[in-house]
N, C-alpha and C positions, 0 to 999 in steps of 0.2 A: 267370625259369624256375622257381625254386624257389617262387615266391610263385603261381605258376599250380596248380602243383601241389600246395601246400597248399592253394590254395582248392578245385583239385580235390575231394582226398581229405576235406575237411571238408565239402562237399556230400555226397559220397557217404556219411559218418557220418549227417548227419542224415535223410536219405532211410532209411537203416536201421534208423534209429529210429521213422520214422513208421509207425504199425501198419496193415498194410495191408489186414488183411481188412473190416474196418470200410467201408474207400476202396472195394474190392472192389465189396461188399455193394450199398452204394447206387447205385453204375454200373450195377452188373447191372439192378437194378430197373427203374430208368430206362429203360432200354436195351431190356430183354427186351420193355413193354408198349409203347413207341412203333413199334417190330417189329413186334410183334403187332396191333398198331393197322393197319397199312399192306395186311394180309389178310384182317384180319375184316368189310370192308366188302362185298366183293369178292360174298359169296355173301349180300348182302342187297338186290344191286341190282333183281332183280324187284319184292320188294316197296317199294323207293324210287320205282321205277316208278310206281306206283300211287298208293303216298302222296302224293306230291310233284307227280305229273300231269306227270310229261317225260319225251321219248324217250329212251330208250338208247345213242345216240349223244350228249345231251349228259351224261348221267349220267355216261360213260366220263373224264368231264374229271375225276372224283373220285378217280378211278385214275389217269389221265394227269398232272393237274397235279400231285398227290400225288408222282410219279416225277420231275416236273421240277425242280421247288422243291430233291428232295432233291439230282438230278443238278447242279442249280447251287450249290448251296452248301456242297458238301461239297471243292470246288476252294479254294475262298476260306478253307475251316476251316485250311489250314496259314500262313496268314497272321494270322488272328484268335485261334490257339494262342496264337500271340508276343506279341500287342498284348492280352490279358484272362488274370489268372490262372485256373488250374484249375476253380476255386468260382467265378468270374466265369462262364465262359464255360457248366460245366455245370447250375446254378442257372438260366442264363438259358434255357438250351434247354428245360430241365425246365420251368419256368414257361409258357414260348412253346407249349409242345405240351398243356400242364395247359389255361389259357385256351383253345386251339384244340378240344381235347374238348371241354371246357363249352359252346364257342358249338353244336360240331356234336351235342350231347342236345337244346339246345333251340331249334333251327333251325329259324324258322316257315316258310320254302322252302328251294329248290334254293339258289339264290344265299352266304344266309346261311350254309350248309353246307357248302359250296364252302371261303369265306374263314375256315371253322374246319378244314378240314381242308388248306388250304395253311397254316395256323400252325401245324399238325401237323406235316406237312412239313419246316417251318423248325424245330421242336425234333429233330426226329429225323435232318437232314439235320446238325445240328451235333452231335448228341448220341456217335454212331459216333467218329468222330475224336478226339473230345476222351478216351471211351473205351480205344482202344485206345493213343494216345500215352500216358495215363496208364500202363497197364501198361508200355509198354518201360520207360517212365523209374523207375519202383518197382521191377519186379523185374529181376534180374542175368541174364544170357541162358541159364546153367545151369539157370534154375528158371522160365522165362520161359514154356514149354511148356503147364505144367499151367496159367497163371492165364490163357493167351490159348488156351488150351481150356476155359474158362467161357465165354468170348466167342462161342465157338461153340456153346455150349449156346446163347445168347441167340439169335446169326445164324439158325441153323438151325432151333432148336428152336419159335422163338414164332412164324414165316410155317408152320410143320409143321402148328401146332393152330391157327391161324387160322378154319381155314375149319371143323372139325368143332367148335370153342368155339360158333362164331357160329350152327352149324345147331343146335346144343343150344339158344341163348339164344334164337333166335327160334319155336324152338318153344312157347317159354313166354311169352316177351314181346316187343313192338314193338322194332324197329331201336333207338330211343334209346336202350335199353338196352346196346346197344353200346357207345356211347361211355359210360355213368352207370357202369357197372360198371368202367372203368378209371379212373373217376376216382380213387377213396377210394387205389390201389395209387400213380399219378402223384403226392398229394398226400404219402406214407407217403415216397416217392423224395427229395421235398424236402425233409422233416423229418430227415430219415436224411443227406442229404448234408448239409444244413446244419450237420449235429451235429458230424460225422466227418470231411468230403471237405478233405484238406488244398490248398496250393500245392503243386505239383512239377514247376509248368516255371517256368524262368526268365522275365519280360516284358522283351523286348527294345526291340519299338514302331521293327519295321525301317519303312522308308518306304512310304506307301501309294499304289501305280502303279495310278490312277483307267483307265486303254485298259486294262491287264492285266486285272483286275477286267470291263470289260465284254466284253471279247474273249474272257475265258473264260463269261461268264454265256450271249454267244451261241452260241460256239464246242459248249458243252457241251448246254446249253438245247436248240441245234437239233437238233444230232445225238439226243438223247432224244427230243423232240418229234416229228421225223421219222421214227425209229421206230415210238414207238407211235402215232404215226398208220397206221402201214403196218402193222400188227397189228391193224385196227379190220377186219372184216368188209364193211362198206362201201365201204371205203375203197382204190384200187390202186396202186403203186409209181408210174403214171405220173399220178397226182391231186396238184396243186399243192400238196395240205395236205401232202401224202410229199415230193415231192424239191425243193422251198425252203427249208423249212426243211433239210432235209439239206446242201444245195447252201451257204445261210448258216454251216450251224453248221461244214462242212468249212472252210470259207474261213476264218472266223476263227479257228478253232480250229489250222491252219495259221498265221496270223500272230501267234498268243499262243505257241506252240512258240518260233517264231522269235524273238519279243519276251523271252521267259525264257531262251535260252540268250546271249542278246546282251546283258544285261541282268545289272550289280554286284549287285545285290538281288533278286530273279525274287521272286514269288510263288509259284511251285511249281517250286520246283527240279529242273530235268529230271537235273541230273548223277546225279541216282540212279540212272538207267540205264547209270552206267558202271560199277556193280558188276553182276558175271556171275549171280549166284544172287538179285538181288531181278530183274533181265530175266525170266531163267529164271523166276521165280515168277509173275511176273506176265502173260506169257503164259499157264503153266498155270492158273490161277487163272480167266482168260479163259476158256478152251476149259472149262475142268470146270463152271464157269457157266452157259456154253452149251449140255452136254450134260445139267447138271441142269433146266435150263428145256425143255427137249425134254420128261424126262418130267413134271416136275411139273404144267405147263401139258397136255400131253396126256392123262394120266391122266385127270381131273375129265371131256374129252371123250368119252372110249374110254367109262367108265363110264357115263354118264350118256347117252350118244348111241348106241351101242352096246350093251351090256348094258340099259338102260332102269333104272336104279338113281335112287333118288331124292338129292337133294343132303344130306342128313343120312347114308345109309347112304355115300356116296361117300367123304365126309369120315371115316366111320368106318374106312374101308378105307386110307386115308392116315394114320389116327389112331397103329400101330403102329410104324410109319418115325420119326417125326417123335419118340414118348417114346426110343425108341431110341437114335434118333440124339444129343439131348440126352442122355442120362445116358453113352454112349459120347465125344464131344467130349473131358470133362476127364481121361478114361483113355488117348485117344493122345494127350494134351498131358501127360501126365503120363509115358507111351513114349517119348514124342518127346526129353522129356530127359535120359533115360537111354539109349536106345540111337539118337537123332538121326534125319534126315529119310529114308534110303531104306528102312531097316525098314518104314516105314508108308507112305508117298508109292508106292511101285513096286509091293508087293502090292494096295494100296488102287487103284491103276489098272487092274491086272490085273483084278480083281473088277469095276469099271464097265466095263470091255471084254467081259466076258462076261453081267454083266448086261442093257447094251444088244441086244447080241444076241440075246440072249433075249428080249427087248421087242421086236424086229421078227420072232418068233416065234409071237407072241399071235395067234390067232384068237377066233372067234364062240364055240367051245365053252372054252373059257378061263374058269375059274372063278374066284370072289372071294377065294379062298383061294392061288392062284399068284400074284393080282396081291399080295396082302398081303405074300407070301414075298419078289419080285421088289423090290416098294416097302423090304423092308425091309433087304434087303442092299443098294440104291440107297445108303441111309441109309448104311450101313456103311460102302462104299465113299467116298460125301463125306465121311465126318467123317475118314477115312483120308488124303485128299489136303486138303482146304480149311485148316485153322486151321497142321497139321505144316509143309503150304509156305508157309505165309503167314509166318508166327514163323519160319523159316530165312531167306530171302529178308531181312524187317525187320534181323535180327539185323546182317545184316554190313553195316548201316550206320554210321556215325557216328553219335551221339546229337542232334548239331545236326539231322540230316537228317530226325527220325523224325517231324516234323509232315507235311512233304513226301512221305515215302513211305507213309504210312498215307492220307495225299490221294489219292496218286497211287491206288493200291491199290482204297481207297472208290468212286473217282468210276469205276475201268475197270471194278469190278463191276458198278454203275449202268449203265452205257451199254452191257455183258454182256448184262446184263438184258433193256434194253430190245429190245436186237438179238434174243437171242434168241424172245423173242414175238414179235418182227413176223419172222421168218425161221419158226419150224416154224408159224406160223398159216398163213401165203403156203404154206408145201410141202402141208402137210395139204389147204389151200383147193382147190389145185391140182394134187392128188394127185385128190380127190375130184370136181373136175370133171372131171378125165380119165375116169375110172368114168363117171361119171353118160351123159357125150359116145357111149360105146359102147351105151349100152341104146338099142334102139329103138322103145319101150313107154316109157308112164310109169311111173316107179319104184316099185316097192311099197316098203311100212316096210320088208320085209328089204332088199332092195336099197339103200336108203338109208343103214343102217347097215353094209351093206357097202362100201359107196363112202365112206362117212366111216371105217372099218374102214383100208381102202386109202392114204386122205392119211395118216391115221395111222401106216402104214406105212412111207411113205417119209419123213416125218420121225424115224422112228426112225433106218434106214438113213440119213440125213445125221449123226445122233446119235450114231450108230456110228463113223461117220467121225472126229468128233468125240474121241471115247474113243480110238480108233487113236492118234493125234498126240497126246494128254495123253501115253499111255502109252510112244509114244518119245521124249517128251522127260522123264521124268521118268527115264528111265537115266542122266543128264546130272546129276542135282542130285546135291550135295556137301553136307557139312556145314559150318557158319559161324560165323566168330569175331566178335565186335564189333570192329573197328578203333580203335585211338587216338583222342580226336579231336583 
């Protein structure tokens, strides 16, 4: 007993010794531009179109596969935490996603760019995890706040300036330039970690359950997969490419649950759901993902479909949310551990309940200057619910458990995600052809933008909904201690 506990407390000496902002530093880096990487493409797909001479339906695989790779492998990251030290595991990702840039700058087609940007995928699907375990394990839960409110500068901040970086850069230069311009910063990430990035998990090298591993690749894979295919325009909930893969990934994804709780060693340890306040988090976490993919995904439409704004000024209108919301993150992370999670969680919902509302508000005469206002309390409000419940929920974990719940955590956002695009694209879709089914005339440009006005509508109002239920569940959360382990 006593030998446990000294070995304890002399880990925990030397972890206080290890200078952390250094560790920090080069995480972020890493982290911020693989982020950033995963939205900058998004608003260059027209002219990929062109260059490259393919539909847009296979283009979409750029952003699809991109979403799959990460949604599978970020399952597996609490198992490869254990089996590669710190500098092992983030070194590799940083490298995996460095390579995947360069192939996707000089990418003589489609294909080749493809396989650079699922090795993209694979550094940035590992990179998150390895990320935010770093932190619990560094810093002590009283001070935990403010450094896993940088992480939120990262999360939030680098998908924000995505899309107005990329209409800047393509206004001067060709697509590859997308990817050449993050090289030199990806290269700067592995110098910096190299130097600085200590050990500070243990390697255990539990055993490796080959069914668990594939049952979650499909289990998760589908469910992603079947998503964003039912977010694809072309594409309907009752087309095989939508509910097979769903119908697969529900199945296995069902018997990998079952295979991890029955199971000495699990791969992703579900018992984390038997703490009340990481449930609680990660339900809300869910729902507030959902409600942010509501707007963030409809905005770019509203503007651009609706208003007739071109995609650099749309990006510009989203430009204000996104610095905000980054330089606010490490301020209620730095709240957060001083005065704990319902100071910020409970008013921060309150704010996205009446924001949303106000977004199902917006009409035709609706200026770029409300949407700015609207976008940018948006901003305010997530940074108020997302990293504050994220850090309480981790917190009363065991420290054994923190690869498992920062999995679990990653992988529901990802499959958040993906649900939420293929859910308010289907409402919008079919909001919009309801409009349309009443005209009994062909549609002029106004009508058309009012019937896309319309779906836009009622996925707000689901959005809303959405914000309702954060908001009563977030009376529910408590403050969290770390338990013994």
């Amino acid at each position: 007993m006593n030998t446990a506990a000294s070995s304890a407390s002399s880990e925990v000496n030397e972890l206080q010794q290890i200078k952390k902002l250094p560790i920090l530093i080069s995480l972020i880096i890493g982290a911020f531009f693989s982020i950033l990487n995963e939205t900058l493409l998004n608003i260059a797909l027209p002219q990929l179109e062109i260059s490259l001479d393919v539909s847009a339906s296979t283009l979409q695989w750029l952003a699809t596969g991109y979403m799959l790779v990460v949604g599978v492998l970020i399952p597996v990251s609490a198992l490869l935490v254990q089996w590669f030290t710190t500098r092992q595991m983030f070194l590799g990702a940083m490298i995996l996603f460095t390579v995947g840039t360069l192939i996707c700058g000089i990418a003589p087609g489609f294909e080749v760019l493809l396989i650079g940007r699922l090795l993209q995928a694979g550094g940035a699907g590992l990179m998150l995890p390895v990320l935010m375990n770093t932190i619990l394990v560094l810093y002590p839960p009283e001070k935990r706040g403010a450094a896993m409110g940088s992480i939120g500068l990262v999360i939030m901040f680098a998908p924000a300036i995505g899309p107005t970086l990329s209409g800047l850069i393509l206004q001067v230069a060709e697509w590859r330039w997308l990817f050449f311009l993050v090289l030199p910063f990806a290269f700067l990430s592995i110098i910096v970690s190299y130097i600085f990035l200590k050990n500070v998990t243990p390697v255990t090298k539990p055993k490796v359950d080959v069914l668990s591993i594939l049952l979650s690749t499909l289990g998760f894979g589908g469910i992603v997969f079947g998503f964003s295919n039912a977010g694809k325009s072309e594409l309907t909930w009752s087309s095989p490419q939508v509910y097979l893969p769903l119908i697969i990934g529900g199945i296995s994804l069902l018997l990998f649950v079952i295979r991890q709780i029955n199971s000495k060693e699990p791969m992703l340890d579900l018992r984390v759901f038997k703490f009340p306040m990481f449930t609680l988090t990660t339900v809300l976490l869910i729902i507030a993902m959902m409600t942010m993919f509501s707007t963030m995904l409809l905005l770019p439409f509203l503007m651009q479909g609706v208003f007739a704004m071109t995609t650099f000024a749309a990006g510009l209108v989203l430009l204000p949310g996104g610095l905000l919301n980054g330089f606010i993150s490490p301020i209620t992370g730095r709240l957060f551990d001083k005065f704990g999670p319902r100071a910020l969680v409970i008013p921060g919902t309150c704010l996205l309940l009446i924001i949303m509302w106000l977004f199902t508000r917006i009409s035709i005469d609706t200026t770029s200057t409300t949407l700015i206002v609207l976008h940018v309390l948006l901003m305010i409000a997530i940074a108020m619910i997302m990293m504050p419940a994220q850090t309480n929920g981790l917190n009363q974990l065991p420290r054994r458990m923190y690869p498992h719940g920062t999995a679990v955590l990653n992988t529901l956002q990802q499959i958040s995600g993906a649900i939420g695009v293929a859910l308010f694209i289907s409402i919008m879709a079919s909001g919009q052809q309801a409009f349309l089914g009443r005209l009994t005339a062909e549609p002029t440009p106004v009508q058309m933008a009012e019937s896309l006005l319309s779906g836009i509508h009622n996925s707000f109002v689901v959005g809303l909904g959405f914000a309702i239920l954060a908001l009563l569940l977030s009376l529910f959360i408590k403050k969290t201690s770390a338990p013994q382990d």
